[in-house]
C-alpha positions as CSV (number, residue, x, y, z in Angstrom):
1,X,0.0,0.0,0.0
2,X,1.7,3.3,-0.9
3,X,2.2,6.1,1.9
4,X,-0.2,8.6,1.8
5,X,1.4,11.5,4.4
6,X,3.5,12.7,2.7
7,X,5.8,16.2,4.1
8,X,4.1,19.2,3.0
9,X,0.7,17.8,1.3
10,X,-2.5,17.7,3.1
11,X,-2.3,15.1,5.9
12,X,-5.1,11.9,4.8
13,X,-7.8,12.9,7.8
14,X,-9.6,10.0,9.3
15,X,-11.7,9.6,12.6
16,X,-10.7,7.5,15.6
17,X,-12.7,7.2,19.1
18,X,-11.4,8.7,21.8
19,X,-11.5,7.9,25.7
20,X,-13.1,10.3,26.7
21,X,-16.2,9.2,24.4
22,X,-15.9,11.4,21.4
23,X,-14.5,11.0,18.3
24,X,-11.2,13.0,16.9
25,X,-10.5,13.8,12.9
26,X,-6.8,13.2,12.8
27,X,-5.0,15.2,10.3
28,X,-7.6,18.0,10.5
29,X,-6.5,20.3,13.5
30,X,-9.3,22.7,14.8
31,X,-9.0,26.3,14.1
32,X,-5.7,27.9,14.4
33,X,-4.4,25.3,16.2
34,X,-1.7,22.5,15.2
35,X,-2.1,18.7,15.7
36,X,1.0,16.5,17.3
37,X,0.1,13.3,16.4
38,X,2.4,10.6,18.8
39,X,1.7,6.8,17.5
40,X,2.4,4.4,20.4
41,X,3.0,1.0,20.2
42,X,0.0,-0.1,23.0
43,X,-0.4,-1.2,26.8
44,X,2.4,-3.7,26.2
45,X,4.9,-1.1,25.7
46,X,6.7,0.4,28.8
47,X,9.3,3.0,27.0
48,X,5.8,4.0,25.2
49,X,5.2,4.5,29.3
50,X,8.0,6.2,29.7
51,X,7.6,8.4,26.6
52,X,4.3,9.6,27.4
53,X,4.6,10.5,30.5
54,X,7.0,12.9,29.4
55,X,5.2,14.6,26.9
56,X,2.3,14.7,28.9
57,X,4.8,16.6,31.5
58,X,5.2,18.6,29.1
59,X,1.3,18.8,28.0
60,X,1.0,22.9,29.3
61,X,3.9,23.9,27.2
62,X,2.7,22.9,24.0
63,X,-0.9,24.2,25.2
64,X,0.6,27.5,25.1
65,X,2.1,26.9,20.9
66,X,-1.0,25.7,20.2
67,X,-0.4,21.9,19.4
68,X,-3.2,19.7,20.9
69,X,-1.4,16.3,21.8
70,X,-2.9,13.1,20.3
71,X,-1.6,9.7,21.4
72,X,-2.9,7.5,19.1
73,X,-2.1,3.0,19.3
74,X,-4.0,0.0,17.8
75,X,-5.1,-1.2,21.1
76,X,-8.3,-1.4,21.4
77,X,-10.3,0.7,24.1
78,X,-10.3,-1.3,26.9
79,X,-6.2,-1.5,26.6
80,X,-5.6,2.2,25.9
81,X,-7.7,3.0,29.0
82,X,-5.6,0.9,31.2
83,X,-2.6,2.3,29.7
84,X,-3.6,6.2,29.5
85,X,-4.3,5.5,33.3
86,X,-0.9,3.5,33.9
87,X,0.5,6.6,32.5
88,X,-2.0,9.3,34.3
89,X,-2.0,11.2,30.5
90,X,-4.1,14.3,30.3
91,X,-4.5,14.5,26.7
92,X,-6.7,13.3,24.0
93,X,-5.8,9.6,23.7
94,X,-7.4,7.6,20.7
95,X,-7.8,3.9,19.6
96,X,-8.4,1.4,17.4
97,X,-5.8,2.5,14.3
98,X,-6.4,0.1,12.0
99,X,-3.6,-1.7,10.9
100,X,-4.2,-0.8,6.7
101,X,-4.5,3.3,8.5
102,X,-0.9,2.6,9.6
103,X,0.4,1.6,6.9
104,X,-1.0,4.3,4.9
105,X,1.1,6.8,7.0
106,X,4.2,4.6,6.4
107,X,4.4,3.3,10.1
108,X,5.9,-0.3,10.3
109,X,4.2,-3.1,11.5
110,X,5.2,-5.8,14.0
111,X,3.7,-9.1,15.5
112,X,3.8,-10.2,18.8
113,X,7.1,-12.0,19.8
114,X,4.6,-13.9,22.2
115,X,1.0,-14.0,24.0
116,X,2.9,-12.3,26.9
117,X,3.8,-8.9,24.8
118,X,0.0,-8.6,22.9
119,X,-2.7,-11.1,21.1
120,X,-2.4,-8.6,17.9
121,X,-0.1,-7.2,15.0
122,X,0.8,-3.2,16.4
123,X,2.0,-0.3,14.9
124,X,5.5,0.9,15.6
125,X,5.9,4.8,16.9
126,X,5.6,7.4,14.7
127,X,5.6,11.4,15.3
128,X,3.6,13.9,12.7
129,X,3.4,17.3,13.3
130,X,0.5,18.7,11.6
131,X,-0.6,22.4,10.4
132,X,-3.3,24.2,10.9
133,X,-3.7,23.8,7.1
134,X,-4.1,20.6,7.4
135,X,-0.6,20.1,6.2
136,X,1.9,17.8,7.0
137,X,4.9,19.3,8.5
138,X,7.3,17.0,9.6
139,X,6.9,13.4,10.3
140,X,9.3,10.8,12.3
141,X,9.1,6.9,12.0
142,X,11.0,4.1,14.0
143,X,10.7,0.9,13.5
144,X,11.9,0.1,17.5
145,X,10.2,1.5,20.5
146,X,13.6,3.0,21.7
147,X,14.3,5.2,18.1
148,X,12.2,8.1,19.1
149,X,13.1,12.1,18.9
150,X,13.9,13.9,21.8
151,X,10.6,15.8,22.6
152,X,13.0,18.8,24.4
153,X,14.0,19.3,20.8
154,X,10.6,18.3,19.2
155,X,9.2,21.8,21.1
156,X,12.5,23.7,20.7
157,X,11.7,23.3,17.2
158,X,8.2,23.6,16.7
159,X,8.9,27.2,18.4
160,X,10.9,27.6,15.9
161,X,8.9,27.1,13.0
162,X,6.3,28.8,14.4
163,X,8.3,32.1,15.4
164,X,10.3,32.1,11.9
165,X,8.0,30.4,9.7
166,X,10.3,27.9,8.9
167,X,9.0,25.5,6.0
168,X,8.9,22.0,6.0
169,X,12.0,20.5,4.3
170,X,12.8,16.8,2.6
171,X,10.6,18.0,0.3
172,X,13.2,16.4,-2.7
């Protein structure tokens, strides 16, 4: 299946639940606002533990650039509300990704090592920054739960290319 986020083009937008019983259109940011969208592997995961509970540290600051915070896995709901609990996150967590979804945005897939990791094929971490516009910014994807960008630099730079207008680059 070919990737379909692609740096600079409008983000594909698609709706997932959310735990606190609403639904969120990913890749479509409210007004004025931009969309950090943080692909976790699932309950399983404890550097996805780790890794949220930083950036949801960290939830105020980028409040205050305008990025609302989306923490997005394959789990399914029951599993993402034990984890956003494990994790005490106080952001907009969503569920169910579909598997052909995360593929589409060029995230890698994996299958369980065994029944005592998950029952189900995951999604690896990914990282999209999105634009007001709807745009696709910038966009990081590991294929290992321990390859992930710092998120100190993550807000160092998104200061940055909000303050200097700073256009997304890999463009070719």
């Amino acid at each position: 299946m070919p990737v379909s986020a692609q740096i600079n083009a409008p983000f594909p937008a698609f709706s997932l639940k959310t735990l606190d019983n609403d639904t969120v259109v990913v890749g479509r940011p409210a007004s004025n606002k931009w969309q950090m969208l943080v692909i976790y592997r699932g309950l399983h995961c404890p550097i996805c533990k780790k890794y949220l509970s930083q950036l949801n540290d960290m939830h105020d600051d980028f409040a205050k650039m305008n990025v609302q915070l989306i923490a997005i896995s394959t789990d399914p709901e029951d599993k993402a509300r034990k984890f956003s609990a494990e994790s005490a996150l106080d952001f907009t967590v969503a569920y169910g990704l579909a598997i052909e979804q995360a593929r589409s945005l060029g995230l890698y897939i994996s299958t369980p090592l065994n029944s005592n990791e998950t029952d189900q094929p995951f999604a690896e971490p990914g990282l999209f920054l999105i634009r007001p516009d709807g745009g696709l910014h910038f966009a990081e994807v590991a294929s290992a739960p321990f390859c992930r960008p710092d998120l100190d630099i993550i807000k160092m730079g998104i200061a940055h290319i909000q303050e200097k207008d700073y256009p997304a680059r890999g463009l070719g």
